[in-house]
N, C-alpha and C positions, 0 to 999 in steps of 0.2 A: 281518356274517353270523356267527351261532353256529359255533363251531366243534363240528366232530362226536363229536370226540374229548375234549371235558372230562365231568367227572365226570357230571353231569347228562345229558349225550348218549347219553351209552352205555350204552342199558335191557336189563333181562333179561328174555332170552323163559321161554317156558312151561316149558320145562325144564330151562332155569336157576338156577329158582326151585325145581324141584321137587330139585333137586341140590343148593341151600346147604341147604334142611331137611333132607332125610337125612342129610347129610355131619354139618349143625350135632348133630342129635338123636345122631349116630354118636360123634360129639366130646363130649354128653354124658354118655352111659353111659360113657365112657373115661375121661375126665377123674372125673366121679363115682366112679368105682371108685379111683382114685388119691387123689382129694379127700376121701373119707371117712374115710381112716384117720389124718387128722389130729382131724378132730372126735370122731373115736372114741379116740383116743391114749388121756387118761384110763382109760377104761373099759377097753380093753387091757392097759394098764399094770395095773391094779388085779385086773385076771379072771386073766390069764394070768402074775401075779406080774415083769411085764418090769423091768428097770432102763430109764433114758433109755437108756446106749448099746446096747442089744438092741432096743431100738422103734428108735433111730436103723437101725440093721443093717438090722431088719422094712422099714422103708421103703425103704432103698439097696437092697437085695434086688431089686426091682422093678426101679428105674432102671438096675441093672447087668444085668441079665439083658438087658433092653430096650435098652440100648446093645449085647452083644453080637449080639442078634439082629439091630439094624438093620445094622449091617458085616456079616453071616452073608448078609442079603439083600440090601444094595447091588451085588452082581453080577448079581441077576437079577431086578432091582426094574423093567428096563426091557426082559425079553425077555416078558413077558406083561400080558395085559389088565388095566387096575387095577381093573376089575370084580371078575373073580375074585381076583384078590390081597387086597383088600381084605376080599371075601368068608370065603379061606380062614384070611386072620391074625382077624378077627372073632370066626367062629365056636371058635376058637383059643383065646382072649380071652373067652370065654362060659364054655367048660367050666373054664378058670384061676379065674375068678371064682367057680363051684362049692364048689371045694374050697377057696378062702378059706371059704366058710360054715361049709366040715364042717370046719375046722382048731379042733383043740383044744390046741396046744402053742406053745409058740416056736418048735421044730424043723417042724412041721405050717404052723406059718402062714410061716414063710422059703419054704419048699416051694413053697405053693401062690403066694405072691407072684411069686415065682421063672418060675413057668409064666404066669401072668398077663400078666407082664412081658414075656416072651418070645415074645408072640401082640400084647397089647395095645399093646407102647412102640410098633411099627411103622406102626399104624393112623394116627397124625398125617400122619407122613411121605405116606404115600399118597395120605389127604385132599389133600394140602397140591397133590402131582406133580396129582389131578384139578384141583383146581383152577386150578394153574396152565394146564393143558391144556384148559378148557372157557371160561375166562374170559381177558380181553384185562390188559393190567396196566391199565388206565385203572377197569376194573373191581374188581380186588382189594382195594381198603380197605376196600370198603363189602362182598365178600363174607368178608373176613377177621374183619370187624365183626363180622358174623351168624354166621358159623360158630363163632366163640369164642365167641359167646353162649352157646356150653354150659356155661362155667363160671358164668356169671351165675344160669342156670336150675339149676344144679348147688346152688347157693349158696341159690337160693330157692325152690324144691320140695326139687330130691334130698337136700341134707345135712339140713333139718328133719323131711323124713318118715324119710329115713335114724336118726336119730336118736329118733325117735319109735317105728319098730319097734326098735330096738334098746334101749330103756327098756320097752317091751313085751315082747318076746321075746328078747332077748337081742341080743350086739352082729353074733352072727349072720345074723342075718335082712338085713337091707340088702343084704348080698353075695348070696343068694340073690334080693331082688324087682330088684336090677340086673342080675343072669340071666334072670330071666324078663322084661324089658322089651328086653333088649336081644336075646334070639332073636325079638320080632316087628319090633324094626330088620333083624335079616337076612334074615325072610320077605321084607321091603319091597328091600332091596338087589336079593336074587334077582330077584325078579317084574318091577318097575318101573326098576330101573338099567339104561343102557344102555351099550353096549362102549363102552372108554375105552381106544383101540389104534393111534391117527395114528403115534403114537412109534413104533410098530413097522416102520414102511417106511423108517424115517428111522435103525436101528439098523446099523451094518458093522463093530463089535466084539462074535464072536459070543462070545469067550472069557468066561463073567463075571469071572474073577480078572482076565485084563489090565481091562477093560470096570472091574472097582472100582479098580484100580492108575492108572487113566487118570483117572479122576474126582478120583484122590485129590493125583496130579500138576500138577494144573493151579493155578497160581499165584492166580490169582482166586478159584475155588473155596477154598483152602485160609485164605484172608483170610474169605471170608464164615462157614465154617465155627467158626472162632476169635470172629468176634464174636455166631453165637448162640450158640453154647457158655458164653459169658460172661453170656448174659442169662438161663440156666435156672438158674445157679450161687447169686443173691442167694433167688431161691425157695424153693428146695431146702432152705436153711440154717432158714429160718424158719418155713415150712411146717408142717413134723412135727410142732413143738413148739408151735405156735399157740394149743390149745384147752386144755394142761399150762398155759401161761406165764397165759392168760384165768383157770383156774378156780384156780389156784396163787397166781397173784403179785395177779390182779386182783381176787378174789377174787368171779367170775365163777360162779354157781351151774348145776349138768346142764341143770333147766329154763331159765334165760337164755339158754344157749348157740347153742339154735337160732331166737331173736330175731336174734341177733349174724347168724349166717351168712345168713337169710332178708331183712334190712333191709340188709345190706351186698350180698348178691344181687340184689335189687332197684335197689337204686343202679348197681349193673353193666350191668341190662339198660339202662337209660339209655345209660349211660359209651361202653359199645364200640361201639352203631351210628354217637353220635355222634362217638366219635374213630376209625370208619372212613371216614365221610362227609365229614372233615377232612382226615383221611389225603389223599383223592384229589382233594382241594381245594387244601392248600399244599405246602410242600416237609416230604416227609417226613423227612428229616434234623432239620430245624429244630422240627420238633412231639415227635420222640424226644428230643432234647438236653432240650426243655421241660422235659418230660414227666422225664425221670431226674433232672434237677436238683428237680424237685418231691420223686421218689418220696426221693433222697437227704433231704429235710430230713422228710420222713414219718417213713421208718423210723428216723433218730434219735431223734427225738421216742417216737414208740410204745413202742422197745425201755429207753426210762428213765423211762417214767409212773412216778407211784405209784397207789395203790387210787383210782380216782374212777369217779364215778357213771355209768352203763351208758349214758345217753345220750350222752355226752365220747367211751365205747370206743366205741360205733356209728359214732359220727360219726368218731373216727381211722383207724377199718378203712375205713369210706367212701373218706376224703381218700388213705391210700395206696393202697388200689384204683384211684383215678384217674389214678396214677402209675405203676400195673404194668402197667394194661393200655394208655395213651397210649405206653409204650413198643416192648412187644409188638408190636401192630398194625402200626403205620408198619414197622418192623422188621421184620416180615414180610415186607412187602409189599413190599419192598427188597432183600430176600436172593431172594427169589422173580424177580427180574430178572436172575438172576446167573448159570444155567447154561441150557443149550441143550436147548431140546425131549428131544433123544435120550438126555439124559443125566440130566435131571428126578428118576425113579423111586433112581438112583444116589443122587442130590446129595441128594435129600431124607432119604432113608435114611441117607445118611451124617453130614449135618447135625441129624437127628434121634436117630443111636445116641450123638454126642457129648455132645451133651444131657444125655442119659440118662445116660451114665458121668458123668459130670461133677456132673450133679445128684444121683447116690449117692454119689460122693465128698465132695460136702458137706453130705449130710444125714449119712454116717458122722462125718464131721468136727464137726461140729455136738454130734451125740449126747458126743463125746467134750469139745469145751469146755463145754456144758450139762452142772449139776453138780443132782443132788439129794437131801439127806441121807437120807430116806422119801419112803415114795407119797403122802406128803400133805402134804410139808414144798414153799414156793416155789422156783423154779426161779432157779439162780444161773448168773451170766455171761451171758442171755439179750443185755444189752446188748452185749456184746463183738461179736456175733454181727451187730449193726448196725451196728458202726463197720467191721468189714468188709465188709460189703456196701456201705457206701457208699465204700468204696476200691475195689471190680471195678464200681461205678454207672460212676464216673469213668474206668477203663481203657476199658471198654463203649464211654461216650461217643468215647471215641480210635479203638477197632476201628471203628467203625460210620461215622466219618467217612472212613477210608479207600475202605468200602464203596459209600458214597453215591456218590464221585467215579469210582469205577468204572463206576456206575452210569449218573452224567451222561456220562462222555464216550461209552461205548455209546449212549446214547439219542442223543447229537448225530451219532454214526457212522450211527444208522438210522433217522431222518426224511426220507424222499420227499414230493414236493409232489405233489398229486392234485388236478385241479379248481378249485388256488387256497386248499386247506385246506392244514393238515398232516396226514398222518398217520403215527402213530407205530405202526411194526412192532418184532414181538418181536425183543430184543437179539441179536444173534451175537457172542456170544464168539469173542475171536480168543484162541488157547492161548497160553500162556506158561509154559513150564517151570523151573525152578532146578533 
């Protein structure tokens, strides 16, 4: 007899479905507004006269604001509906995006990044606590699959037409049409989302400061936290400078640039359903290890090419794509087994501002080993920048096997036999403090 509980068993109803598309398309416009300023870096650097380490700043600017605010909210990520939550950091997140458009300075674009940051970095985090809260983990690969589809559609819609009005209109416009796309996602949250508030009967820390002190205590927590924190780190570094190092070193022309993002996006929408539909197929441990050993011999490779021809770079961004996101997913889907209903909004928050700091700390970091003599001269030490990343690929791997093992022996503590099946109930963390 089939069991009820494998991947294949466990279907989504109607408004299931109708929650990874909002969430996903929610995940686009966020991701998109972060995503874009690497494609646009060039045109930035060139308009607004930046050095690399000021665009390096411009980007960490975000990620650090966004780290602050998730600890600013991890106390009270779990005393209210993730509807409205979600809602109110959004809309947040819309008007931050604004004054990205009207920024005309260094100091104006820090600013506006800054507020962006500080509505927008949170919005994962919350995604992440619904979802854990609407879906079973037997479920989660395959909705983590589709949900992170937003960078794929990001990759092949948002950053080509981004780029298209921003060769039209200036590098302004994008930040303004991801404004207005993204206030009729919040019509749709309002109107059609329904409360997302189980956790709330299940809350008896009303303090938020103990209630974040408590999340941040707990020994298990504080393992899983460390190895996502390590997996935003290799990103971050390489990111920024993505589209400088393409049209610099590879000698990658404006017009190409948005083949690159749109053919490499494409290849994503592929990639992620299927390494979430893997995800909850094999042991996710064992398809991340894969998967980082892959992206490890990617990014050395990419970060020491010399000039070759535009089919070669499509096809290298392809093959590390395959690597970031087979990581990602299972990784997800694995930290997301790790805290307790009532502490979810906490954990995720908390696990999401780390991120954030952590991924400003090395795109700052970044900006400062990437050297370039003018705004038109090739980008130097770009390599350096991979050989470190595949030295935290490897630590990654060690954090994350810790994690999985937490994970199994929970799952072995809470399978009940029903009927002659198994089935598996959400994890209870038992606390452990140091």
């Amino acid at each position: 007899m089939k069991n009820k509980n494998t991947a294949e068993g466990v279907a989504f109803s109607g408004y299931q479905k109708f929650a990874i598309f909002i969430l996903a398309i929610t995940q686009f416009t966020v991701i998109l507004d972060f995503m874009v300023m690497s494609p646009l870096g060039d045109m930035l650097i060139k308009s607004l006269r930046l050095t690399p380490s000021q665009f390096g700043f411009a980007v960490s600017a975000y990620a650090f604001s966004a780290g602050c605010s998730g600890l600013l909210t991890a106390g009270f990520a779990d005393k209210f509906d993730r509807k409205k939550l979600l809602l109110f950091f959004y809309i947040g997140f819309i008007v931050g995006t604004v004054f990205c458009g009207l920024a005309n300075s260094f100091a104006t674009l820090m600013a506006a990044r800054i507020i962006t940051g500080l509505f927008g970095g949170v919005i994962g985090s919350i995604s992440m606590a619904i979802v854990t809260d609407i879906f079973s983990l037997q479920q989660r690969g395959r909705v983590m699959g589709f949900v992170q589809m937003g960078l794929g559609v990001s990759q092949v819609l948002g950053i080509p037409i981004s780029l298209y009005f921003a060769n039209a209109w200036g590098w302004q416009a994008p930040f303004m049409a991801i404004a207005a796309l993204s206030l009729v996602v919040a019509l749709l949250i309002m109107v059609r989302m329904q409360p997302v508030t189980e956790h709330l009967a299940l809350q008896k820390e009303h303090n938020a400061v103990n209630h974040l002190v408590n999340t941040l205590t707990k020994k298990e927590y504080r393992m899983a936290f460390t190895a996502t924190t390590l997996l935003s780190v290799g990103g971050f570094m390489m990111m920024p400078f993505g589209s400088a190092y393409a049209i610099n070193n590879l000698q990658v022309t404006q017009q190409q640039l948005p083949l690159i993002f749109m053919i490499s996006g494409i290849g994503t929408l592929f990639i992620m359903p299927a390494v979430g539909k893997l995800s909850d197929k094999m042991d996710k441990f064992k398809l991340f290890t894969i998967a980082s050993l892959w992206m490890a011999v990617m990014v050395a490779i990419y970060t020491n090419i010399p000039v070759l021809p535009l089919p070669i770079i499509i096809a290298l961004n392809i093959l590390m794509t395959i690597g970031i996101m087979g990581r990602f997913i299972p990784a997800g889907a694995l930290t997301t087994a790790i805290p307790e209903m009532k502490d979810r909004g906490a954990f995720m928050s908390v696990s999401s501002s780390l991120q954030q700091v952590s991924g400003g700390v090395a795109a700052a970091f970044a900006g400062m080993i990437v050297v370039q003599k003018d705004q038109f001269s090739p980008l130097q030490h770009y390599n350096t920048l991979g050989y470190i990343i595949v030295v935290i690929i490897a630590v990654c791997v060690f954090m994350m096997y810790r994690v999985n093992a937490m994970v199994q022996k929970r799952q072995e503590k809470t399978v009940e036999v029903e009927n002659g099946s198994d089935v598996i109930v959400e994890p209870v963390i038992l606390t452990e403090r140091q």
